[in-house]
DOVO-34558 format. One record per residue (C-alpha): residue in three letters; x, y, z. Coordinates in steps of 0.02 Angstrom, whole numbers, padded with zeros to 5 digits. Layout:
REC code   east  north     up
REC  ala      X      Y      Z
...
! end
This chain:
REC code   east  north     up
REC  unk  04122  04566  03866
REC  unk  04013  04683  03970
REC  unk  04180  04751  04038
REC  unk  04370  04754  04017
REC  unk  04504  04806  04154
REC  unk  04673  04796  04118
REC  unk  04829  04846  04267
REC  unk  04923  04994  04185
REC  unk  05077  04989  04346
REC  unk  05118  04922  04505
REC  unk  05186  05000  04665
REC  unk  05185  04860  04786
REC  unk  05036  04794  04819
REC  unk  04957  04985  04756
REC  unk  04887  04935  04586
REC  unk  04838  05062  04444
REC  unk  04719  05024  04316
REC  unk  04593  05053  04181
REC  unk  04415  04997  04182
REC  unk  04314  04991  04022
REC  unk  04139  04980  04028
REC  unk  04002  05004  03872
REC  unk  03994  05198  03934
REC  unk  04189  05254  03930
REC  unk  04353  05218  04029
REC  unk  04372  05236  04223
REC  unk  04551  05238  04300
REC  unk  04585  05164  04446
REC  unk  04597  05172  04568
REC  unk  04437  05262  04577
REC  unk  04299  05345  04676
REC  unk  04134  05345  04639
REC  unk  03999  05471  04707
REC  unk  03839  05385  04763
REC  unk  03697  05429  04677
REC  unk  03577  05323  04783
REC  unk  03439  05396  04702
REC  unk  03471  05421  04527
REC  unk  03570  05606  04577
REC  unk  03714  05629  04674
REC  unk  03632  05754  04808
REC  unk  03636  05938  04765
REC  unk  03742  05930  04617
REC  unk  03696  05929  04405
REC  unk  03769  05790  04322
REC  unk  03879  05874  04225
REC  unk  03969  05959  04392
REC  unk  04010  05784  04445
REC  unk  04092  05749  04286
REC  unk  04201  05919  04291
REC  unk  04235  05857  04483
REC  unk  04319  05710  04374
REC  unk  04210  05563  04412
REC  unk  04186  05465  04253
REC  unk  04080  05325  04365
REC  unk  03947  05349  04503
REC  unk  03829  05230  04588
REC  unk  03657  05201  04606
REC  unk  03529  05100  04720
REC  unk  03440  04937  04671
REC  unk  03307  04929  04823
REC  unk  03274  05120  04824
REC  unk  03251  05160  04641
REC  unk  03139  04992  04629
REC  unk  03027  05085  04766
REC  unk  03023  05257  04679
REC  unk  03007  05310  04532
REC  unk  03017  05113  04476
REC  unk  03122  05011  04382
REC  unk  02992  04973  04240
REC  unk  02952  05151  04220
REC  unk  03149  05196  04216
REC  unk  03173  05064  04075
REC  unk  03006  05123  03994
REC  unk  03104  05302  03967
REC  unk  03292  05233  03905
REC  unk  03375  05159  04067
REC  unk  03459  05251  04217
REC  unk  03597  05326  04120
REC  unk  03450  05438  04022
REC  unk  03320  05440  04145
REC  unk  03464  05548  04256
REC  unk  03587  05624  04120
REC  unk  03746  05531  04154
REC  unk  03851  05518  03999
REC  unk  03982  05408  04111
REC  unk  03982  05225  04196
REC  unk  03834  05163  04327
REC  unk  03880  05032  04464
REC  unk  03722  04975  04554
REC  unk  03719  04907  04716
REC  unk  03606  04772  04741
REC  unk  03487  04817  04906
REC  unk  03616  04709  05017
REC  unk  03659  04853  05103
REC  unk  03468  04888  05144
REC  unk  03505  04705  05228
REC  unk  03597  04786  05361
REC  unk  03528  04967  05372
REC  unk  03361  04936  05387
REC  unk  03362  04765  05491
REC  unk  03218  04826  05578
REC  unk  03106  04822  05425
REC  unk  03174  04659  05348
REC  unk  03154  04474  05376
REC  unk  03280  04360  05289
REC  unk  03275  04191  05226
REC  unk  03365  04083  05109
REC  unk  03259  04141  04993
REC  unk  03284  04311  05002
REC  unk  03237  04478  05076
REC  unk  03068  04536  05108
REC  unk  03072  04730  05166
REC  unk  02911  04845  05236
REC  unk  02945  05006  05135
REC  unk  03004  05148  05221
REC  unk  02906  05247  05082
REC  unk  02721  05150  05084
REC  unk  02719  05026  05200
REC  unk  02696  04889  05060
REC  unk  02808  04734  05075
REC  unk  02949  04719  04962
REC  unk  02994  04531  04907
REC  unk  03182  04568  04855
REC  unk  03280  04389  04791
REC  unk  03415  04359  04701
REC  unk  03332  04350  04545
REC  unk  03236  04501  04575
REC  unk  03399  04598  04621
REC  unk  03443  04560  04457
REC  unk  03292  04593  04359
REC  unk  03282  04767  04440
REC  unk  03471  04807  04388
REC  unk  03444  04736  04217
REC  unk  03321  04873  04206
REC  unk  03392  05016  04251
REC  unk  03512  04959  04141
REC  unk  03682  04985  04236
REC  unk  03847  04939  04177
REC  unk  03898  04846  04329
REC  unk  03758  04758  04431
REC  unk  03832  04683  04619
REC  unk  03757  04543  04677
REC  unk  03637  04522  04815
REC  unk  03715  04485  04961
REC  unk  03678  04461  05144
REC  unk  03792  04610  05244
REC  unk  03783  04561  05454
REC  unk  03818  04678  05591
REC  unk  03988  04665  05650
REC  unk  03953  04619  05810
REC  unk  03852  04465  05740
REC  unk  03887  04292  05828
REC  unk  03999  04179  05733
REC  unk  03823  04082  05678
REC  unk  03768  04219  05599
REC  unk  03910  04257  05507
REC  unk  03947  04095  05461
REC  unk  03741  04085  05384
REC  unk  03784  04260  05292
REC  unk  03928  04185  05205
REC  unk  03829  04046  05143
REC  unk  03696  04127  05080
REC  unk  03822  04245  04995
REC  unk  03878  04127  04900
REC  unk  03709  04033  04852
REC  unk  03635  04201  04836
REC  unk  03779  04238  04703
REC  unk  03751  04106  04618
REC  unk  03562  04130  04598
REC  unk  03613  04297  04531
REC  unk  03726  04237  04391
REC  unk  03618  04106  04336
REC  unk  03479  04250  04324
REC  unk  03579  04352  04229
REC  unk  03505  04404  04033
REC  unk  03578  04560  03996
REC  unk  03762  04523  03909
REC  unk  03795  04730  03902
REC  unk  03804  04720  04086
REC  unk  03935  04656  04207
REC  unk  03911  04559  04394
REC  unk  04014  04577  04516
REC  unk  04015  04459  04689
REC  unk  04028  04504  04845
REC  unk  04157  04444  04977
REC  unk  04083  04431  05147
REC  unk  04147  04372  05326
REC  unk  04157  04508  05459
REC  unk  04341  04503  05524
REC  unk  04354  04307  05523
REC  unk  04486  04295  05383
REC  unk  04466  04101  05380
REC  unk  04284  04132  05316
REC  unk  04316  04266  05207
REC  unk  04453  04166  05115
REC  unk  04298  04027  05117
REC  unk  04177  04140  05023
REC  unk  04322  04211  04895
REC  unk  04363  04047  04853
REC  unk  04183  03992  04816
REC  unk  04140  04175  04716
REC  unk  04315  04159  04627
REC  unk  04271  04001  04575
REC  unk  04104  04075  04496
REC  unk  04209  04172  04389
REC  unk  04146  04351  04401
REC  unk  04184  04500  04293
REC  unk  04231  04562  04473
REC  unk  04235  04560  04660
REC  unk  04190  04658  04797
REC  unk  04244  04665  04987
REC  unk  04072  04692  05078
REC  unk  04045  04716  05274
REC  unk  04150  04853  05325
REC  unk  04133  04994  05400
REC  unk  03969  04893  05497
REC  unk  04019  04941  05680
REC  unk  04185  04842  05683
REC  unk  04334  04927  05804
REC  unk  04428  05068  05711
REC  unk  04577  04994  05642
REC  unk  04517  04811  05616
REC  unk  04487  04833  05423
REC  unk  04619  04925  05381
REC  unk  04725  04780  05472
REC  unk  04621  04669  05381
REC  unk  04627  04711  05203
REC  unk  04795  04650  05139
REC  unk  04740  04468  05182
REC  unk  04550  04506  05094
REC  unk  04637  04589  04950
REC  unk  04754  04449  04920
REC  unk  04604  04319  04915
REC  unk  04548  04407  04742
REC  unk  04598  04373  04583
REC  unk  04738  04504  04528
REC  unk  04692  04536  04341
REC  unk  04502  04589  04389
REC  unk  04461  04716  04474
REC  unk  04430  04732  04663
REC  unk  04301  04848  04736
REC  unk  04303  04884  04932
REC  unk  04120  04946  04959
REC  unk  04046  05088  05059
REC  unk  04223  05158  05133
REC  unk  04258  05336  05126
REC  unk  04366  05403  05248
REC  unk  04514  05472  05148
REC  unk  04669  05397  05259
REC  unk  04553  05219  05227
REC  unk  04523  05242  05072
REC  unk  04725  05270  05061
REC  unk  04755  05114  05164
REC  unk  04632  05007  05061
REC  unk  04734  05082  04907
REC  unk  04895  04988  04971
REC  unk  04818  04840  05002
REC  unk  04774  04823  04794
REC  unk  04578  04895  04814
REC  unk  04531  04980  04646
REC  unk  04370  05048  04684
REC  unk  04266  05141  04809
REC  unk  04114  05218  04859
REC  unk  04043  05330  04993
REC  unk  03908  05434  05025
REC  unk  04032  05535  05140
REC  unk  04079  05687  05002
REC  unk  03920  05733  04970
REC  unk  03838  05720  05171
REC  unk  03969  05790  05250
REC  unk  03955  05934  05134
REC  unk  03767  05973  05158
REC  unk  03803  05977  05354
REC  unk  03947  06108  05318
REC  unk  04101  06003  05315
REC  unk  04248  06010  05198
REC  unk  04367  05912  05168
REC  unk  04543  05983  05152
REC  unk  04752  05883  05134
REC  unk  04764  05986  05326
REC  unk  04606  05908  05391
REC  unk  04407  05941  05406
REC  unk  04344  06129  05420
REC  unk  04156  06124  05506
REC  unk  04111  06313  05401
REC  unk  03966  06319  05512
REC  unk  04095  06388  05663
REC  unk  04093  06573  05677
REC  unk  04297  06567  05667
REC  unk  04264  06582  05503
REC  unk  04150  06741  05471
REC  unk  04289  06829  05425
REC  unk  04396  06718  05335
REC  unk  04432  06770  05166
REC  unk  04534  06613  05116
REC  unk  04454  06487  04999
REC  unk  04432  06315  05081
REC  unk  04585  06264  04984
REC  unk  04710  06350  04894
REC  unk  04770  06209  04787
REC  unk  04580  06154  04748
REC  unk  04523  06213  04558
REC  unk  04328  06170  04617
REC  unk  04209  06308  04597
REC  unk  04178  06340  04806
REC  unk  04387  06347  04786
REC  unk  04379  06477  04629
REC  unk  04271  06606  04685
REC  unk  04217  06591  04842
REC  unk  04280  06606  05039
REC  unk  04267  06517  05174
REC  unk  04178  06686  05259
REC  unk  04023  06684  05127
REC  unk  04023  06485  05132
REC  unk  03978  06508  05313
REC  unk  03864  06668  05292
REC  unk  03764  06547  05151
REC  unk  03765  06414  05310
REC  unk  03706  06532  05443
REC  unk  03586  06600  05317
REC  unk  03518  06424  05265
REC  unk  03534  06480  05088
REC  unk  03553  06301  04980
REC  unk  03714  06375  04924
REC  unk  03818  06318  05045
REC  unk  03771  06125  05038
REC  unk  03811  06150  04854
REC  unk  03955  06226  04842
REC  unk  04038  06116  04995
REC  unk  03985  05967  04914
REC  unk  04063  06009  04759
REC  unk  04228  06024  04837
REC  unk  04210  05876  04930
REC  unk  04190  05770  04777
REC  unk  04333  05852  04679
REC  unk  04440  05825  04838
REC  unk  04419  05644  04832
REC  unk  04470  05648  04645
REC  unk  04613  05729  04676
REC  unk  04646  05614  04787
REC  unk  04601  05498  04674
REC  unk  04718  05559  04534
REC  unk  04873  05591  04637
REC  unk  04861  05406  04704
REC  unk  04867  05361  04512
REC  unk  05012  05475  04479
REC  unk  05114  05421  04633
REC  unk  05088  05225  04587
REC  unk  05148  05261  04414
REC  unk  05277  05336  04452
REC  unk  05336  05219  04593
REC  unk  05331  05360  04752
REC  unk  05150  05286  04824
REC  unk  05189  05263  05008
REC  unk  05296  05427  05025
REC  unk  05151  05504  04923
REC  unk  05013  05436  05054
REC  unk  05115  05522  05192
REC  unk  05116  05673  05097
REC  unk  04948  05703  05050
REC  unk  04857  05714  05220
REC  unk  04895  05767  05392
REC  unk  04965  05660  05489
REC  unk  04840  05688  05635
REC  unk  04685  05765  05556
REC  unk  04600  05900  05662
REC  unk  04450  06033  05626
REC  unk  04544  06186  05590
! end
């Protein structure tokens, strides 16, 4: 098998596990940097390893537009081509179905997109999805997948969930590459009845693994979180369960009591090259002068290089400055702070204290400080 994942302990419906793929182990639950690009922005490889990530993810439709999947096969597959020694999830483009709905149409037959980078039309099916992944060569390859707008009419949602599932189908009948794992994607919105519809269909595929997809799309704050227990529950129990594009840490929490194993986000790394840092007592924006004299390091607890040997005073002086410094070093943090986060959830579900745990780790109320 392309993968293995076996549940290590139980706290509730808080699961921990161990993911195997052909590139090493990832516990879960984990986080994985996005690395839409074949780099996870502003940091080497080997930093985001240190940070503790032993998995990171990478983009189907964008690395197909530049440099190429061909050429990144030609020269040893993504994990080479960009120096990763650990695990690569790829998404599929479905994503791109929803972010760049003004440069799509979409049929039954797939996706065709106008490049943002060229103009040139980009035919993107199933099949293709899958071709493209197969060539880069990633341990996990998601499904395409049609991801509406949250505010879609019930038509349209209904239409996405079909095509999910054909479109899932397509993909796993497409599939050539044994070293390499599928997982489906659960879609729906915030109707639960056709969300249990669509896991029942992709569970019945038998996938490797499964995916919650169309969050965080514009819905009211509050509805997913409400929502995941029942979208969690629809999932098979002994594979693992992957709740895509989430990344705000009391969600990401939330999503970890429901029984979610993995996550994604692009939130670390962006909110770090606009001078944010994520701390356990909330957000500090290192771009406000409070902090031109500040000699504490963002964190005390934090063992990431910005946290080692440097303050929050020259972390804003590298800001002001617009020396590349400060995107670094803030993203850096950022990333260890979600595996930290990451970690402790592990610890605490082990050792049975999860829920009193989640209260612990962040403020209750998080404010800019």
């Amino acid at each position: 098998m392309a993968i293995s994942f076996e549940l290590k302990a139980r706290d509730g419906a808080a699961r921990r596990g161990l993911l195997r793929t052909g590139h090493g182990e990832v516990e879960t639950p984990a986080f994985m940097p996005v690395g839409t690009l074949g780099t996870v922005k502003g940091l080497l490889p080997g930093q985001v390893w240190q940070a503790g990530a032993s998995i990171v993810l990478g983009n189907t439709y964008h690395l197909h537009l530049r440099p190429g999947d061909d050429r990144i096969a030609r020269l040893g597959g993504l994990h080479r081509f960009m120096n990763w020694q650990g695990s690569i999830l790829t998404d599929s483009g479905g994503y791109q179905v929803f972010s760049l709905a003004e440069t799509r149409s979409i049929s039954d037959s797939g996706v065709v997109f106008r490049s943002h980078v060229d103009g040139r039309m980009i035919d993107l099916t199933p099949e293709k999805a899958i071709a493209i992944q197969e060539n880069l060569g990633s341990d996990i390859a998601m499904v395409l997948d049609e991801c509406p707008p949250a505010e879609c009419q019930e038509t349209e949602l209904e239409r996405a969930v079909a095509r999910t599932i054909s479109w899932a189908k397509r993909c796993r009948d497409a599939q050539t590459r044994l070293d390499q794992a599928q997982f489906a994607i659960v879609q729906g919105g915030l109707n639960m009845d056709l969300r249990r519809q669509c896991a029942q269909a992709l569970v019945a595929m038998d996938f490797p693994g499964y995916a919650l997809g169309g969050f965080s799309v514009g819905e009211k704050a509050g509805a997913m979180v409400e929502a995941l227990p029942a979208c969690a529950a629809a999932l098979p129990e002994l594979k693992p369960r992957y709740l895509m594009g989430v990344g705000r840490p009391e969600d990401i929490l939330a999503a970890v009591a429901s029984g979610i194993d993995m996550f994604d986000c692009v939130l670390p790394t962006r909110n770090g090259r606009n001078g944010q840092a994520f701390t356990r007592d909330g957000e500090l924006r290192l771009r406000n002068a409070a902090f031109r004299d500040d000699a504490r390091p963002l964190d005390a607890e934090c063992d990431c290089p910005a946290c080692s040997g440097f303050s929050r005073a020259y972390i804003h002086h590298m800001l002001a400055s617009r020396e590349m410094l400060g995107p670094i070093l803030l993203s850096a943090h950022n990333i260890r702070f979600y595996q930290r986060m990451m970690a402790g959830a592990r610890e605490a579900i082990t050792a049975g204290s999860f829920s009193a745990w989640r209260s612990g780790w962040l403020v209750a109320d998080p404010c800019d400080l």
